[in-house]
ZAMARGU-4260 file (C-alpha; in steps of 0.2 Angstrom, whole numbers, plus 5000, padded with zeros to 4 digits):
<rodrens>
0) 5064/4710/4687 | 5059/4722/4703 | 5041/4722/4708 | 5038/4737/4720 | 5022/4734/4733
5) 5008/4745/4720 | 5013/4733/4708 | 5013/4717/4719 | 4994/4723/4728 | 4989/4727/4709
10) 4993/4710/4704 | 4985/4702/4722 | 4969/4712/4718 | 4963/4710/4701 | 4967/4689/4706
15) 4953/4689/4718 | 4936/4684/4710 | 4925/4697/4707 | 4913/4691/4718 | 4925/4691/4733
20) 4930/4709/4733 | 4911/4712/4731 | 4909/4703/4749 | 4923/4711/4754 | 4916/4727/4750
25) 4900/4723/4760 | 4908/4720/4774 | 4918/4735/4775 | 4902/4746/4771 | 4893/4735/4786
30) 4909/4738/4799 | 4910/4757/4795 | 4892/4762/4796 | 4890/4750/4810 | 4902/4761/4818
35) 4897/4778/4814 | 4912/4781/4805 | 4904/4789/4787 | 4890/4802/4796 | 4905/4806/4808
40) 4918/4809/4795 | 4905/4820/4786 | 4903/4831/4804 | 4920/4836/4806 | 4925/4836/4789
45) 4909/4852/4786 | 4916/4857/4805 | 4933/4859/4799 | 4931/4867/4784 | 4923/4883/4791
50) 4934/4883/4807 | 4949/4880/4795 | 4963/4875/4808 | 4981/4877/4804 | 4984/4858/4812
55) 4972/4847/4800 | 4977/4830/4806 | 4978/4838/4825 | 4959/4843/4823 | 4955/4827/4817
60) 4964/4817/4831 | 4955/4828/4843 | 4938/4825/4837 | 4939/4804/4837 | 4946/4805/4851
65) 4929/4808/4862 | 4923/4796/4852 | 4938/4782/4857 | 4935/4767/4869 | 4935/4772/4889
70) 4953/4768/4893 | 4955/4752/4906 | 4968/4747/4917 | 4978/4733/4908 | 4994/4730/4919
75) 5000/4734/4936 | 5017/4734/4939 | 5026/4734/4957 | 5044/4734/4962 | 5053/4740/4979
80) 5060/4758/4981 | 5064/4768/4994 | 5058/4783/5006 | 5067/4798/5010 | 5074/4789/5025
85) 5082/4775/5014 | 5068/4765/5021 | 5060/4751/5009 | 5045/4756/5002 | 5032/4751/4986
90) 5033/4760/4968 | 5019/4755/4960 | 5016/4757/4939 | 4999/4758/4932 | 4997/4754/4912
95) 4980/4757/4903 | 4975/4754/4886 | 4973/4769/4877 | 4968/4770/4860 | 4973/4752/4856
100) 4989/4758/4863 | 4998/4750/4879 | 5002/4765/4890 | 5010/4770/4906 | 4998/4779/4914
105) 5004/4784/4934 | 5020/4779/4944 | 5018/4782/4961 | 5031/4779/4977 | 5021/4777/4993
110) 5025/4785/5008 | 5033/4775/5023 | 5022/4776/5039 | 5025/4784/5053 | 5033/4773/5065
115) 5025/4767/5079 | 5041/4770/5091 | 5049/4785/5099 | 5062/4795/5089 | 5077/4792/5100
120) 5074/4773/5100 | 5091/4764/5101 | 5094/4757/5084 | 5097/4740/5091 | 5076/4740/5099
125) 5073/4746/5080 | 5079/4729/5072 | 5060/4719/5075 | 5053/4737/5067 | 5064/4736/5051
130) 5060/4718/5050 | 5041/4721/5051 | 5042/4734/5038 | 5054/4725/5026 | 5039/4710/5026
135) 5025/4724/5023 | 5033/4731/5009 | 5039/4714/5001 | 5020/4706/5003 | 5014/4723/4996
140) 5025/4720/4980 | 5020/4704/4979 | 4998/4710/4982 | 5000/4721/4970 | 5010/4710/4954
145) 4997/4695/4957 | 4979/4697/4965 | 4975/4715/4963 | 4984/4714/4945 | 4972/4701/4944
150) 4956/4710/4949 | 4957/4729/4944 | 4961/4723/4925 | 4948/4728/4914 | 4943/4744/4926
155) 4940/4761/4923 | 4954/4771/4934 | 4941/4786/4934 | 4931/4776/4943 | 4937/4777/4959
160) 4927/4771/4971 | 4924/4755/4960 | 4944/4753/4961 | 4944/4757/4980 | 4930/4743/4985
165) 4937/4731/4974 | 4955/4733/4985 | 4947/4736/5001 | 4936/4721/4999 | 4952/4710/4995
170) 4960/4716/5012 | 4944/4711/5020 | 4946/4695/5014 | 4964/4693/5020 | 4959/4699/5037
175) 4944/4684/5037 | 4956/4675/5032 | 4968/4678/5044 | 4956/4679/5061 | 4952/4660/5055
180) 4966/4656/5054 | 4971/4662/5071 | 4954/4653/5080 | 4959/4637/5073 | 4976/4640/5081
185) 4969/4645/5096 | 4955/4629/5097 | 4970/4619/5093 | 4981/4627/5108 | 4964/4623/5121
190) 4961/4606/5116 | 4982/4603/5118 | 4978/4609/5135 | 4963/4601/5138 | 4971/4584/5135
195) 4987/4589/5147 | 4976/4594/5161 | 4968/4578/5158 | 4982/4568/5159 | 4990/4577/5174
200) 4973/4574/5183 | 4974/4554/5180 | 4994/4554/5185 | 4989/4564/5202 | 4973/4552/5203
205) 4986/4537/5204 | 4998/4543/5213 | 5009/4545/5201 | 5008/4562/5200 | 5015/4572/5214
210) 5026/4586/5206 | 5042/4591/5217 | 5044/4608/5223 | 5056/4611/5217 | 5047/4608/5198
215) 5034/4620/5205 | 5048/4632/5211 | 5055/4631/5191 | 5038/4633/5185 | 5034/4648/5196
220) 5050/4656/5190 | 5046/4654/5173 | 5030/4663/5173 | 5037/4676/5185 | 5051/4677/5170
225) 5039/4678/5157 | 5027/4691/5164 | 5043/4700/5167 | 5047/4700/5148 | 5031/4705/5143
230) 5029/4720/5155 | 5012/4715/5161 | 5010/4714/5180 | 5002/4699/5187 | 4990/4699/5201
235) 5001/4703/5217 | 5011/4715/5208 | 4998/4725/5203 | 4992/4725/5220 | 5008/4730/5225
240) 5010/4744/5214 | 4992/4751/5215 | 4991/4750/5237 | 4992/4767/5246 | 5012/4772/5250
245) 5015/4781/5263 | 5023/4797/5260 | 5030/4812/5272 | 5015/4819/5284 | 5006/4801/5282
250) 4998/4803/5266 | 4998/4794/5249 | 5000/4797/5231 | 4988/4794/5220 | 4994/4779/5207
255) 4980/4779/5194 | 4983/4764/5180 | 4977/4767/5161 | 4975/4750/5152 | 4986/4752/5137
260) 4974/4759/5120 | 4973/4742/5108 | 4979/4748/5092 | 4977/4743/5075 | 4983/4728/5068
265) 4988/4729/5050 | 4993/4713/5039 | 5007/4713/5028 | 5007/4722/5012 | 4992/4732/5021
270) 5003/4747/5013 | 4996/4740/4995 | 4979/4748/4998 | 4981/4767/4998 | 4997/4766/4983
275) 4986/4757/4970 | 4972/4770/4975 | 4983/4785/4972 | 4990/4777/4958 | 4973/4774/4950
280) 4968/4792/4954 | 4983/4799/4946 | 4981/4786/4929 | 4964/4794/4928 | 4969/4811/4927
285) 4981/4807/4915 | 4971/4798/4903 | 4960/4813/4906 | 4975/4826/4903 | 4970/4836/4917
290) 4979/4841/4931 | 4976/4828/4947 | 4969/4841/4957 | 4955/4845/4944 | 4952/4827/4945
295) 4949/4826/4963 | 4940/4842/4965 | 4928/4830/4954 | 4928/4817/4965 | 4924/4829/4980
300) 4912/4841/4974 | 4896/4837/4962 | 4903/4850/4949 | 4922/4855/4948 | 4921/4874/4956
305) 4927/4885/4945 | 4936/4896/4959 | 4948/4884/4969 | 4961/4889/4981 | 4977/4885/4987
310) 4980/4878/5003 | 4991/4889/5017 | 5007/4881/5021 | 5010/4874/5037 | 5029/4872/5039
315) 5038/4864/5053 | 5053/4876/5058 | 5061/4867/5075 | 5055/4848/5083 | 5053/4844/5100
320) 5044/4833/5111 | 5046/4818/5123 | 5062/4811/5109 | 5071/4826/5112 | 5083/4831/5122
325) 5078/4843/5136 | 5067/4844/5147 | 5051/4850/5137 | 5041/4835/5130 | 5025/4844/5129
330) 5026/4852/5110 | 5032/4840/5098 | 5032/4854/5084 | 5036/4872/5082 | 5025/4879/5066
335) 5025/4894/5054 | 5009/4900/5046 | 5005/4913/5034 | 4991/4924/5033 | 4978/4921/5026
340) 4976/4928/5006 | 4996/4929/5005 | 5001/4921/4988 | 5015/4909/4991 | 5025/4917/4980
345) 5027/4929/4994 | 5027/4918/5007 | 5037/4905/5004 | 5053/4916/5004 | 5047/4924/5019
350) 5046/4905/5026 | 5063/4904/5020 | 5071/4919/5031 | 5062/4914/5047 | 5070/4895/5045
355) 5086/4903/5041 | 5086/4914/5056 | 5083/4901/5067 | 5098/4890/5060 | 5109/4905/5061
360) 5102/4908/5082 | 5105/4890/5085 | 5123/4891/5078 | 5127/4906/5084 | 5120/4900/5106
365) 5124/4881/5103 | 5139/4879/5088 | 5135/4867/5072 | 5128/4854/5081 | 5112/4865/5087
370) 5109/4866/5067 | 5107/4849/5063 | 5089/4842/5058 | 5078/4827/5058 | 5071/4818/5046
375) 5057/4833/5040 | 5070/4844/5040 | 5066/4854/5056 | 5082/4858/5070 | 5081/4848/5084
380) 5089/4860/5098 | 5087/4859/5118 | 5073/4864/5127 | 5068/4866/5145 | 5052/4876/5142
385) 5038/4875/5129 | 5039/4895/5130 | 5059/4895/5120 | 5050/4890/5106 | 5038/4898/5103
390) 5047/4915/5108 | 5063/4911/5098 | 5048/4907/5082 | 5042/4926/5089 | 5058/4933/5087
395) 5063/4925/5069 | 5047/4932/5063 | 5050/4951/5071 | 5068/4950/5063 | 5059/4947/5045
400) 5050/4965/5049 | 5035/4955/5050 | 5018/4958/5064 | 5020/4943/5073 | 4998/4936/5073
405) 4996/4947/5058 | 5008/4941/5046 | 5016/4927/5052 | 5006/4915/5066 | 5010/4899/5075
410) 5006/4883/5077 | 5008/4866/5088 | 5007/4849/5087 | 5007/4843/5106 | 5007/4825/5101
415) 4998/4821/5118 | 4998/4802/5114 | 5017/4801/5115 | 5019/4810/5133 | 5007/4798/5142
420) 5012/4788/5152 | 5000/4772/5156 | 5007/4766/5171 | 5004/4784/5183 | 4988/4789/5169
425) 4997/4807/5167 | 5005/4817/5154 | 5023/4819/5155 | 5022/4838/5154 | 5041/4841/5157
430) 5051/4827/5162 | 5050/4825/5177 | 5032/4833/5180 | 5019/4823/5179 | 5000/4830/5176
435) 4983/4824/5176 | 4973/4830/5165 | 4961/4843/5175 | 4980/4852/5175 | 4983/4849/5158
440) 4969/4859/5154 | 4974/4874/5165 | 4991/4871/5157 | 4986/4872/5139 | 4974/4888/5143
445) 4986/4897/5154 | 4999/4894/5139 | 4988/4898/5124 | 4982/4915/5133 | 5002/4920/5135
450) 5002/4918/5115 | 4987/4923/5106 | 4998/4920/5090 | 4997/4903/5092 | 4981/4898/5078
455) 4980/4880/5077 | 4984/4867/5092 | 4986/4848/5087 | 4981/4835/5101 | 4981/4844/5114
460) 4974/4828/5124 | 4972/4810/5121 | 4951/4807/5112 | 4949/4797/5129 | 4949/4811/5138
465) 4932/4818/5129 | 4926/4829/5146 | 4943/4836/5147 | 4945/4840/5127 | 4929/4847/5128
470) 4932/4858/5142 | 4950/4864/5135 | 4939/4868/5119 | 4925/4876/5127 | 4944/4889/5135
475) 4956/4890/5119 | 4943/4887/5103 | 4940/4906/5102 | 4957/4911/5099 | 4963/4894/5087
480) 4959/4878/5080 | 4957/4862/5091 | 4965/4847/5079 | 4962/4830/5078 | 4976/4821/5070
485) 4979/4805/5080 | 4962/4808/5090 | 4953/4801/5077 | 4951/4783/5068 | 4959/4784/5052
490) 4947/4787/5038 | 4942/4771/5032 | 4933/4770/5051 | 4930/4785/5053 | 4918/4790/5038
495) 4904/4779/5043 | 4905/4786/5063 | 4893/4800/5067 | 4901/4812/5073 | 4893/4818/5092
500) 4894/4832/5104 | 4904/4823/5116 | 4922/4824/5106 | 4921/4841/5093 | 4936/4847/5084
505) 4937/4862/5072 | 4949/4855/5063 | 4956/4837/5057 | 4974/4832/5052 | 4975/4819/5034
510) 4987/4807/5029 | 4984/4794/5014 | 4994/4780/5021 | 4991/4761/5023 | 4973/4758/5023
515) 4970/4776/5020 | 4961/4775/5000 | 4957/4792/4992 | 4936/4787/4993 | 4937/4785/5012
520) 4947/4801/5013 | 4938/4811/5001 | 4924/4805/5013 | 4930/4812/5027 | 4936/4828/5021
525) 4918/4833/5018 | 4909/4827/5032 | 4921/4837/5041 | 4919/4852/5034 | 4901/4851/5032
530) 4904/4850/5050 | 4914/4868/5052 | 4933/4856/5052 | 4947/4864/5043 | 4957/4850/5035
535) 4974/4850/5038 | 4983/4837/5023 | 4999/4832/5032 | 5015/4823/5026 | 5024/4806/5033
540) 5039/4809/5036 | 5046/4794/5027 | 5042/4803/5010 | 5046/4805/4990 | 5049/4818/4979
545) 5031/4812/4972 | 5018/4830/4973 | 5002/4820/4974 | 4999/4828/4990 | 4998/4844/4985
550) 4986/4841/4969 | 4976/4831/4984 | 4976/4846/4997 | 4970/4858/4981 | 4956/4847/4975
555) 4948/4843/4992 | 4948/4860/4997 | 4959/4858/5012 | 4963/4874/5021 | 4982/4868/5026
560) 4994/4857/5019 | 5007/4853/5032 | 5022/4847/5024 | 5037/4849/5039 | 5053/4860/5035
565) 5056/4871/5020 | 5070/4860/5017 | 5075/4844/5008 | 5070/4838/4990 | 5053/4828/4996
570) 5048/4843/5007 | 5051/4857/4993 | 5044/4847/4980 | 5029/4848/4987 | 5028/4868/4991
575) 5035/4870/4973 | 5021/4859/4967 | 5009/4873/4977 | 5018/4886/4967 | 5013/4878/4951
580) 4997/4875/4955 | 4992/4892/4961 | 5001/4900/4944 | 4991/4890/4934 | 4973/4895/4942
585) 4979/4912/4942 | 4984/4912/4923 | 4965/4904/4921 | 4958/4917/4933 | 4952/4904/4943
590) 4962/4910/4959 | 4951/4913/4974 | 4958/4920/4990 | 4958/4910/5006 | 4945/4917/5019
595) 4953/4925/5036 | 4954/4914/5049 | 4936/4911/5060 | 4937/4898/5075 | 4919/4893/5080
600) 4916/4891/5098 | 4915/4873/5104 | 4904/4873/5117 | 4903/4857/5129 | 4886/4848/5130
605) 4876/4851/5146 | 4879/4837/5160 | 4865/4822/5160 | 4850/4827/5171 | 4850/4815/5188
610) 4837/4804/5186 | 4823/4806/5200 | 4827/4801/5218 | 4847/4806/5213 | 4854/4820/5220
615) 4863/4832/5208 | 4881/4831/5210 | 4889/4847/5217 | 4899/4858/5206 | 4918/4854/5207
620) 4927/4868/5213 | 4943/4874/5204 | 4957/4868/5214 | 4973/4881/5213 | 4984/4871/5195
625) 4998/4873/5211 | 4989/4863/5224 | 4982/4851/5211 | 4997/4839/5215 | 4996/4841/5234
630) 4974/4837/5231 | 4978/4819/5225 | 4980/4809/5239 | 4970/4795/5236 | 4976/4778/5227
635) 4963/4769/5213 | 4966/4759/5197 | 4953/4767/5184 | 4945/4756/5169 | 4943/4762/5152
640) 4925/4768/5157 | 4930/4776/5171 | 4942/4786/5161 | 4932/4790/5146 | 4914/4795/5155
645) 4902/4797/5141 | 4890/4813/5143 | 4874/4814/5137 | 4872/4820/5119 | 4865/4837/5118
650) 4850/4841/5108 | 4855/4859/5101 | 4868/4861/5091 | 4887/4862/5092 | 4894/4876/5084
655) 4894/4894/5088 | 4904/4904/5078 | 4909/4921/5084 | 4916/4935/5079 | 4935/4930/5080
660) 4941/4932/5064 | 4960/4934/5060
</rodrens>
């Protein structure tokens, strides 16, 4: 005989006591109106009748869903991937539980950093850079699958500063860590020390002691041999090196030595901080279902604007610089910039044509090899001067029957930090031709007033040079942007510095890399353009196909997103990304145009008054930028403070913007 399931519950059913479905009924009553459910069934069941939607089941599932549990993170999942330069790098899997339901929530792939050396670094000098890297990424894996796993289960991915203290707190605690570890080493390698020195003084005390020359000899040589191998200069050499020479007519050349700049030290797996914050950001618009850049315009502004726009494209058409071959190392990137208020649609193919022009002049001048490209996509061909790229931009632009500084402009990344040489305290303009940087300045402002197309410079000069950045702004600031990129601290540092009248930038360069979370960053980008900063989000160029940046650029407002060429899937996905994004505000009408381009003054704070019983120091005279060279004949080592003379902080404001709008 076949029972079906009615008849089996049927049969389970009337065999329970009577007073046991009566408790179980209780209970059910009790869990229900605990929960709300009968007054909310009632709601939407009066609520749906009278909107009467075609989806019943569709309307209910949308009203219970407010009412569902806040969605957590539950699982983080990392493995090892790779960058658009084949380089290991961290993809990172964020699940939530959502709706009693496991889900996958973000999948991000993290960007490679910039590396550290220069682009035409033999391969075989790269090994202990690969190394390094390799390490990074496999103790970022390993972060990410146990101790932040660990810690960020049971979080709200919307709350993002929440997840980005809980992960920068855990990297302060590796780096305490660490630094103990490394003072324990080094008391150990004193007291080692201590006890030899005290055992050699007992020997020599005895008599025993006496070390033969030639041991000293071998012991000399060594530490000759290992300041040698770490290309520090002992004591005599640096004499040496820095002592007046003589030259033709019985004069000297001015040796000035810069101490090298400490950089940053990251621990392995630093790389872990700024993927789980993206990732975390990106869950949290998911489980939201609204686009990212929505979500982050939340995180930046009080209320989400209602107008947004879209950031201009900053695109990379040729890369030059100290790497390449050639004698110009001064401009490291040749850039294209589109008006203002030009929809993308229309300027993107415009971008296209100028790129193409440029591969088709180089072919035609130079043969296929002139058309190769780097990593971002940009053409890499010779130059002498500074002035072929930016003519040879000028005429791609002029071919497209476009007003070269009203339809198309230009910009450049100088990179100044690259073309510094430590040893002579100049900057290797051309190679070969050294400048301090009082000529760097005339060089920049004679340059920039032969091109008036040219709106936003990058680096110009190195942030220790704050009277000469200053000065170079106070010249070229009413014609273009003056952009911090590498002049300033990464974020994380740099939102709790106040910003002072001794270093000011109208705009900032971006990257979320490393230690770089989306708090610190959001951070960032306000106080900077509370402080009249265009923000310029710029790409690594160890990339994916991944378009976070984009939605980032969008919902922080930025005025640029620089991405490199128009070229190659992680490059384009980015700019097609763009496209979406500004096809969907317009469809909303929620399109705003970008304003035209205004460059506030920057305006150098007065020198400090001399203090009573001083006498004030006389005005410098311009020396001719020709005789500049022949002027230093005088031979000093400078120190840091030398170099980086503070001036007093000026009381007034900053800023004063003039009519010089684009």
């Amino acid at each position: 005989m076949a029972f079906s399931p009615t008849t089996i519950a049927t049969q389970t059913t009337s065999a329970r006591d009577p007073r046991e479905l009566y408790e179980i009924k209780q209970k059910a009553v009790k869990y229900y109106n605990d929960n709300g459910v009968p007054n909310k069934m009632e709601d939407v069941l009066n609520t749906m009748f009278y909107d009467s939607p075609s989806d019943v089941f569709g309307y209910l599932a949308n009203y219970f869903e407010k009412f569902a549990t806040t969605p957590t993170i539950t699982k983080i999942k990392a493995r090892e991937a790779y960058d658009s330069k084949g380089q290991p790098t961290v993809q990172t899997e964020v699940f939530c539980t959502v709706k009693n339901n496991l889900r996958l929530s973000a999948t991000v792939v993290s960007p490679t950093p910039n590396s550290h050396l220069p682009d035409n670094t033999k391969p075989e000098d790269r090994e202990a850079d690969d190394t390094e890297r390799q390490n990074s990424v496999t103790a970022a894996v390993s972060i990410l699958n146990t101790d932040l796993n660990n810690r960020l289960t049971g979080l709200d991915p919307a709350q993002q500063q929440e997840v980005d203290n809980v992960v920068s707190n855990f990297y302060a605690e590796l780096q305490a860590a660490e630094e103990e570890r490394l003072a324990k080493e080094a008391d150990a390698a004193a007291t080692e020390e201590g006890s030899t020195k005290d055992v050699e003084t007992a020997s020599q005390a005895s008599g025993k002691g006496k070390q033969p020359k030639s041991a000293s000899k071998g012991k000399d040589q060594k530490k000759e041999e290992r300041v040698k191998h770490s290309g520090n200069k002992s004591k005599d050499d640096r004499g040496k090196h820095s002592a007046n020479k003589p030259v033709k007519g019985g004069k000297s050349q001015m040796s000035v030595a810069v101490p090298v700049e400490p950089s940053e030290k990251f621990l392995p797996g630093a790389g872990a901080v700024s993927t789980i914050s993206r990732a975390a950001c990106m869950a949290a618009a998911h489980i939201q279902q609204i686009p990212v850049f929505q979500h982050v315009a939340g995180l930046r502004f009080t209320e989400v604007p209602f107008e947004m726009t879209v950031p201009t494209p900053m695109v990379t058409i040729i890369q030059s610089g100290r790497a390449a071959l050639g004698k110009s190392n001064c401009i490291k990137e040749f850039i294209v910039v589109p008006k203002p208020g030009m929809p993308l649609s229309q300027s993107l193919p415009l971008i296209q044509k100028i790129y193409n022009y440029v591969g088709k002049n180089l072919f035609t001048k130079s043969g296929v090899a002139a058309k190769l490209t780097n990593d971002i996509g940009a053409f890499c061909p010779t130059f002498d001067r500074p002035e072929q790229g930016l003519d040879l931009l000028q005429e791609a632009i002029a071919q497209c029957d476009l007003t070269v500084g009203e339809d198309f402009f230009l910009a450049i990344n100088c990179a100044s930090h690259e073309i510094f040489d430590y040893e002579k305290g100049k900057y290797e303009i051309l190679t070969g031709q050294a400048k301090v940087a009082d000529d760097v300045v005339e060089f920049w402002a004679e340059l920039l007033g032969r091109y008036p197309s040219v709106i936003a410079v990058i680096d110009p000069l190195r942030r220790q040079e704050k009277e000469h950045w200053m000065r170079l702004s106070d010249r070229i600031s009413d014609q273009c942007f003056v952009v911090g990129g590498h002049a300033y601290a990464r974020p994380g540092l740099l939102k709790d510095e106040e910003l002072t009248p001794d270093f000011v930038t109208s705009g900032i360069a971006l990257k979320l890399d490393r230690l770089n979370t989306i708090t610190d960053t959001v951070q960032v980008a306000k106080n900077l353009q509370d402080a009249d900063n265009q923000v310029i989000v710029s790409s690594c160029n160890g990339e994916s196909t991944d378009t976070f940046l984009a939605d980032f650029a969008v919902g922080i407002k930025a005025r640029f997103l620089k991405v490199g060429a128009p070229v190659r899937g992680e490059r384009t996905a980015q700019l097609n990304r763009l496209l979406q994004i500004e096809g969907m505000l317009e469809m909303s009408s929620r399109l705003a145009s970008q304003e035209k381009f205004k460059f506030p003054h920057i305006t150098p704070p007065p020198l400090p008054e001399p203090e009573e019983g001083e006498e004030e120091p006389a005005k410098k005279e311009a020396t001719p930028r020709k005789n500049q060279e022949a002027a230093d004949n005088s031979s000093q080592i400078l120190t840091d403070g030398q170099m980086d003379r503070r001036i007093a902080p000026r009381k007034a404001g900053v800023y004063k913007v003039l009519d010089t709008s684009v």
